[in-house]
C-alpha positions as CSV (number, residue, x, y, z in Angstrom):
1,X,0.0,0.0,0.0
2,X,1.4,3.5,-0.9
3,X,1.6,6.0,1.6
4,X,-0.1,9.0,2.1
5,X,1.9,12.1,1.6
6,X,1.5,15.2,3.6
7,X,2.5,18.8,3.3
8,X,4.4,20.1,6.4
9,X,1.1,22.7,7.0
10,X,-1.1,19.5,7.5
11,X,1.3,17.2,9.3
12,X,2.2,20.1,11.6
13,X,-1.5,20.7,12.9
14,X,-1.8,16.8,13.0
15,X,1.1,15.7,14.9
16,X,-1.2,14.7,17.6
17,X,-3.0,11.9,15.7
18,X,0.0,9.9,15.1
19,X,0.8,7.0,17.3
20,X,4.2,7.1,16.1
21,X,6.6,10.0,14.7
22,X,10.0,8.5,12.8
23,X,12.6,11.0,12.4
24,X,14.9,9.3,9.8
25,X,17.3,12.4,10.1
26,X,21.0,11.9,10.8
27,X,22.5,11.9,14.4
28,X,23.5,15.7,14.1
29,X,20.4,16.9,13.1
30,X,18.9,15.2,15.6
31,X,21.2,16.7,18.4
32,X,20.5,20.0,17.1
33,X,16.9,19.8,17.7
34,X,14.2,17.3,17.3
35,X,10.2,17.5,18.2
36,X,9.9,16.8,22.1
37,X,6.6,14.5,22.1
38,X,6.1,11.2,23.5
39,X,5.1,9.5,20.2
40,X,9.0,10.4,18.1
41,X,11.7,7.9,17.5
42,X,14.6,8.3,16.1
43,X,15.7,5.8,13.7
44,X,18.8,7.3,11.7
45,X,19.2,7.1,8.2
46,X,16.6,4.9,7.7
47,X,16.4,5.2,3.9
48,X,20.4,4.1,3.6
49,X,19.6,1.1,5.7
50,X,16.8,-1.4,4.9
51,X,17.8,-4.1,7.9
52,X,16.6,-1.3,10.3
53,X,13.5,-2.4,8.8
54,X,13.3,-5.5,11.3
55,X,13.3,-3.5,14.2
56,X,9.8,-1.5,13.0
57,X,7.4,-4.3,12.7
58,X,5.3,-3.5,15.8
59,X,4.5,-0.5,13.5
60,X,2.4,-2.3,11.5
61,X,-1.0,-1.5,13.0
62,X,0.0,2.0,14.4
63,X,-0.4,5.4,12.1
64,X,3.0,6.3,11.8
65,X,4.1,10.3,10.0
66,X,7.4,9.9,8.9
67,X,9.8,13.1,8.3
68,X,13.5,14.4,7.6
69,X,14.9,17.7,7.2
70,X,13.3,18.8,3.8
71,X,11.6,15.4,2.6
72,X,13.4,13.1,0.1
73,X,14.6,10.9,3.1
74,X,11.1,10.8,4.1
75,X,10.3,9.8,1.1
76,X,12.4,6.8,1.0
77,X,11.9,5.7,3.7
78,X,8.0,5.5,3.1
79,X,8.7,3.9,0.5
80,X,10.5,1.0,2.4
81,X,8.0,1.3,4.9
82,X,5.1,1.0,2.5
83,X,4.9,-2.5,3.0
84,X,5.2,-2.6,6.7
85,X,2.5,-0.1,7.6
86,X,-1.2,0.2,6.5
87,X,-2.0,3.5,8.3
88,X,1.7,5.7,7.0
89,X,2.2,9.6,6.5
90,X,4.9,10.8,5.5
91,X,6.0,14.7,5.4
92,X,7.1,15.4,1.7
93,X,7.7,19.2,1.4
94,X,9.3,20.2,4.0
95,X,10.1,18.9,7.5
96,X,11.9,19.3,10.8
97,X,12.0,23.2,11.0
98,X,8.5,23.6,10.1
99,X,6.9,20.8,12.2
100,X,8.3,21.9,15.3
C-alpha cells in the first residue's frame, strides 16, 4: 500500500494523531533539535539502511508520520515502509524546521 503524503502545514497541525513520529534524520540533526513528544523515534538514516527495517514491525498496526529535514529521506523511507505499515504519512515538502 502507498503511503499517504502530507505537506508540512497539514502534518504540523496533525502531529497529535500519530501514534508514532520517525525521524529518519542523521545523528547531528537530531542533536541539534528534534520535536519533544512522547510519540518520536529516532531511527537514523533509515532510507540508507533497509535491515533497520526489522526493528519496525510492531509498526504495522500504528499510524506512523514519517519526516526528515526537507523530505526526500522521508520519502524513502516511506517507500520502504510502505509494506510494513497500512496506516503511514509521510512529510514530503518540507520537515523538521516547520513541524516543530
Amino acid at each position: 500500500m502507498a503511503p499517504t503524503y502530507l505537506k508540512t502545514e497539514e502534518a504540523r497541525r496533525r502531529l497529535s494523531e500519530f501514534d508514532v513520529i520517525l525521524d529518519v534524520r542523521n545523528c547531528e540533526e537530531w542533536e541539534a533539535g528534534h520535536l519533544d513528544l512522547p510519540s518520536v523515534r529516532f531511527v537514523e538514516k533509515l532510507h540508507l539502511c533497509p535491515e533497520k527495517l526489522a526493528g519496525l514491525e510492531e509498526l504495522a498496526d500504528k499510524k506512523v508520520l514519517v519526516h526528515c529535514a526537507s523530505g526526500g529521506r522521508a520519502r524513502k523511507a516511506g517507500d520502504m515502509l510502505a509494506n510494513m505499515i497500512d496506516n503511514l504519512f509521510v512529510v514530503v515538502d518540507g520537515g523538521y524546521s516547520q513541524l516543530k
